[in-house]
N, C-alpha and C positions, 0 to 999 in steps of 0.2 A: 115903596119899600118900607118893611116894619122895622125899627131900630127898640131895642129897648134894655136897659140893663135895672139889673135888681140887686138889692143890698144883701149881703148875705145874714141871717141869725146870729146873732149874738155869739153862741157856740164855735161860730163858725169862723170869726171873724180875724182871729188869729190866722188860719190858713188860706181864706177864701179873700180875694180882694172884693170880685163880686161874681155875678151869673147875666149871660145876656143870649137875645135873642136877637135874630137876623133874619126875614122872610121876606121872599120877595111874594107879591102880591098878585090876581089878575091883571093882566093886562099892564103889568111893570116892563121896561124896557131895562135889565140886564145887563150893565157895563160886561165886554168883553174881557175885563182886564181889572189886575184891584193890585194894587203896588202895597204890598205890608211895608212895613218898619221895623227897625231896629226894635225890639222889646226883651222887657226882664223879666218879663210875668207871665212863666208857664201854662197853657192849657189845655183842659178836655174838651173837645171838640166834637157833637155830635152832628151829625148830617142825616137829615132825616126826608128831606127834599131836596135834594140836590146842594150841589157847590164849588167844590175847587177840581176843575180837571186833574188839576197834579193827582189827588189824594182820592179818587173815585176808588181805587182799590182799598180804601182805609175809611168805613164810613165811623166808627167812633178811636180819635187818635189823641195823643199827646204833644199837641205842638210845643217844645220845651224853648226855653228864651234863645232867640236868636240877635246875635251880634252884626247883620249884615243885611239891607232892605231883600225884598225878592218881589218878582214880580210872577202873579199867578192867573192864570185863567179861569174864567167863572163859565160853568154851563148856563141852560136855557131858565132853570128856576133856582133857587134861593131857599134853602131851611135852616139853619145852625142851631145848636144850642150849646153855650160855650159855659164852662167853672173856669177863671182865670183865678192863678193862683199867686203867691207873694213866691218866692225865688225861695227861703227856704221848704216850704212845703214838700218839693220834688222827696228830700232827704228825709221827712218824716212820715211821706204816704206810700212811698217806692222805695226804700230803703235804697234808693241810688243819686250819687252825687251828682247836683245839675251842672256842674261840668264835665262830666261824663256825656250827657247826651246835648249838650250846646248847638245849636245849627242845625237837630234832628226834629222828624215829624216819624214818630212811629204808633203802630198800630198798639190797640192800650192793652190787646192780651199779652205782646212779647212783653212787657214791663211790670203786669201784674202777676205776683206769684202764688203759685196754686198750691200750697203747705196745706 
């Protein structure tokens, strides 16, 4: 399994905590199961090789902070590419209040507005 996270640009860094990757590998053995945590720091999630059963229907989403662990299921490969963001960002990139979408995973065109 590949882990890796990157610091965001200077620019960036007011909004961006950071940016990380997730891959599973040949011939990696795939926990069935992956328990998140409680988190404050919203993000973009892309799925470019596989990932969370829940969210097959949702390959690039917004998982916004969640207040309660959850336990999710992982298919047979591994791709993510995540922006994990600081808790005020939601309010300055989406012009929506993150507690408005608490507890949510949704797809990032309902969130993004097309003006």
């Amino acid at each position: 399994m590949y882990h890796r996270i990157f610091e965001p640009p200077e620019r960036l860094k007011g909004l961006v905590k950071n940016f990380f990757v997730i891959e599973s590998l040949s011939g990696d053995l795939i926990p069935k199961e992956y328990q998140s945590m409680a988190d404050g720091y919203p993000e973009i999630i892309i799925e470019y090789n596989g990932g969370f059963d829940e969210y097959k229907n949702k390959r690039v989403y917004l998982r916004a902070q969640h207040s309660n662990p959850k336990r999710l299921h992982l298919g047979n490969s591994l791709g993510l590419f995540g922006i994990r963001f600081y808790p005020h960002a939601i309010q300055q990139l989406f012009n929506t209040d993150a507690d408005e979408i608490v507890n949510r995973v949704i797809n990032l065109n309902q969130i993004i507005r097309q003006d």
